[in-house]
C-alpha positions, -999 to +999 in steps of 0.1 A: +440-011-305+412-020-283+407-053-261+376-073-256+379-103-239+394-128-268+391-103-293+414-072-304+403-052-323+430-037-344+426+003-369+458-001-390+467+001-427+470-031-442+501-039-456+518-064-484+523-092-459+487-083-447+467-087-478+487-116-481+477-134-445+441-123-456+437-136-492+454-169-479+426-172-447+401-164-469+405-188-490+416-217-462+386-208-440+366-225-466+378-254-460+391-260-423+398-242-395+432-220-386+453-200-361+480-178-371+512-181-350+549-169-346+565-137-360+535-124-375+514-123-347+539-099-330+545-080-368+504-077-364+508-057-331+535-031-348+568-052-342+590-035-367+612-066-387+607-084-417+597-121-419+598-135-450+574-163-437+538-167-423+536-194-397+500-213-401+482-242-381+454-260-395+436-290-381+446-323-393+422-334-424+422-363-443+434-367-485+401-358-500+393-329-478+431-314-484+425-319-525+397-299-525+416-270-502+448-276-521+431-270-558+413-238-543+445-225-526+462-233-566+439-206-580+457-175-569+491-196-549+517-224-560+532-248-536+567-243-531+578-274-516+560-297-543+532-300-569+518-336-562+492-335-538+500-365-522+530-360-513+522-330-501+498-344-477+523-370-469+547-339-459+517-329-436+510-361-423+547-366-411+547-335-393+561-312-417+550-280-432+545-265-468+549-236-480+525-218-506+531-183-524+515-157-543+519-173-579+558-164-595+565-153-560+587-176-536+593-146-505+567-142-484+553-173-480+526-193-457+542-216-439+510-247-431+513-272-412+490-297-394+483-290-357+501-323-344+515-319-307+498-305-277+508-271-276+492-267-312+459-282-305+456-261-277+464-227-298+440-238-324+413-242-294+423-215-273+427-192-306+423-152-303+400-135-329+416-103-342+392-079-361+413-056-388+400-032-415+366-054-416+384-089-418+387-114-388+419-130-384+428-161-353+458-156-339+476-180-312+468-169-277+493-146-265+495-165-233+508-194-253+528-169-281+551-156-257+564-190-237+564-206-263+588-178-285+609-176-252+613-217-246+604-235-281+617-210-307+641-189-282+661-172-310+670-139-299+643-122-329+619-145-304+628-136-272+622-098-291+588-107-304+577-122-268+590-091-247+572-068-276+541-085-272+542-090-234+548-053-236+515-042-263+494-068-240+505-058-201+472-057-182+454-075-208+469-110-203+465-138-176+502-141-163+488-173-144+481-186-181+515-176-190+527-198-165+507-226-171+512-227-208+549-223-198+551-255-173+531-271-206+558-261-228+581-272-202+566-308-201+558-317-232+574-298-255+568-283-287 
C-alpha cells in the first residue's frame, strides 16, 4: 500500500466482494457521484471478516435522474427491497436505503442510500480516492471512518474495524481531524 496525500494506492488480488464494489461503481459513476463507507472500507485495507453488505452514499437526485440510474443498475442487478421505482425513490427520499444484488443473488448486497445528514455530506466531499488493480474507488475519509465506527455504529465488529484501520493508517492520518470529526459526530449525530 502506498499513500499520497488523499489517494492510496492499493496492489491486491481482487476478490468476489471486490468485483462486486467495482461493477456496481462503474455502473453508478455514470450517473452521480459516490463514497464507499463502513465495513468494507476496513475489509479493503485487509480486515479479515465477512460482511454480507456494501455500505454506499450517493448524493441526493431527483425521480428522473434516479430512473435512468435505476434501469442501468437493472441490467446486470435487481433491487431487493422493491421493484417500483417510485417507491424506491420514496425509500431514498425518507432516509432509507436499498439494497441491489448481483441478479438471483440476495448476499452480498450494496446497501445505497442518499447522503442526508451532516456527517454524510461531508464524507461524500471530503471522499478518499483509492486506486486498485487499474480501477478508482472513493472511500469515506478515514478521519471520519473511525469516529464515526467507534460513536455512530459502535458494535464491537466496529470498534474492530476502527482500531484496524487506525492501525493500517498510523502516521498517515490527521488525529486533529479525527477529533474534529469526532466532536461533529458528537454534536450532530449520525
Amino acid at each position: 500500500m502506498k499513500i499520497k496525500g488523499k489517494v492510496v494506492i492499493l496492489d491486491k488480488i481482487l476478490n468476489n466482494l471486490d468485483k462486486l464494489v467495482i461493477d456496481f461503481v462503474n455502473v453508478l459513476k455514470r450517473h452521480t457521484d459516490y463514497v464507499l463507507v463502513s465495513g468494507y472500507v476496513a475489509i479493503l485495507f485487509g480486515r479479515s471478516r465477512i460482511s454480507e453488505d456494501i455500505d454506499i452514499l450517493i448524493p441526493k437526485i431527483d425521480e428522473g435522474n434516479f430512473k435512468k440510474l435505476y434501469k442501468d443498475l437493472s441490467k446486470e442487478f435487481w433491487c431487493i427491497n422493491e421493484e417500483e421505482i417510485s417507491e424506491l425513490f420514496e425509500l431514498l427520499q425518507t432516509k432509507h436505503s436499498i439494497r441491489f444484488a448481483r441478479k438471483k443473488k440476495v448476499i452480498p448486497n450494496i446497501e445505497l442510500k442518499f447522503a442526508d445528514s451532516l456527517i454524510d455530506k461531508e464524507t461524500l466531499k471530503e471522499k478518499a480516492k483509492v486506486k486498485i488493480r487499474g480501477v478508482t474507488l472513493f472511500i469515506s475519509p478515514i478521519e471520519i471512518q473511525i469516529p464515526y465506527k467507534l460513536i455512530v455504529l459502535g458494535s464491537e465488529k466496529d470498534k474492530e474495524d476502527a482500531l484496524h484501520l487506525k492501525e493500517v493508517f498510523k502516521g498517515h492520518v490527521s488525529e486533529e481531524k479525527i477529533k474534529y470529526y469526532e466532536s461533529l459526530i458528537k454534536e450532530y449525530g449520525k
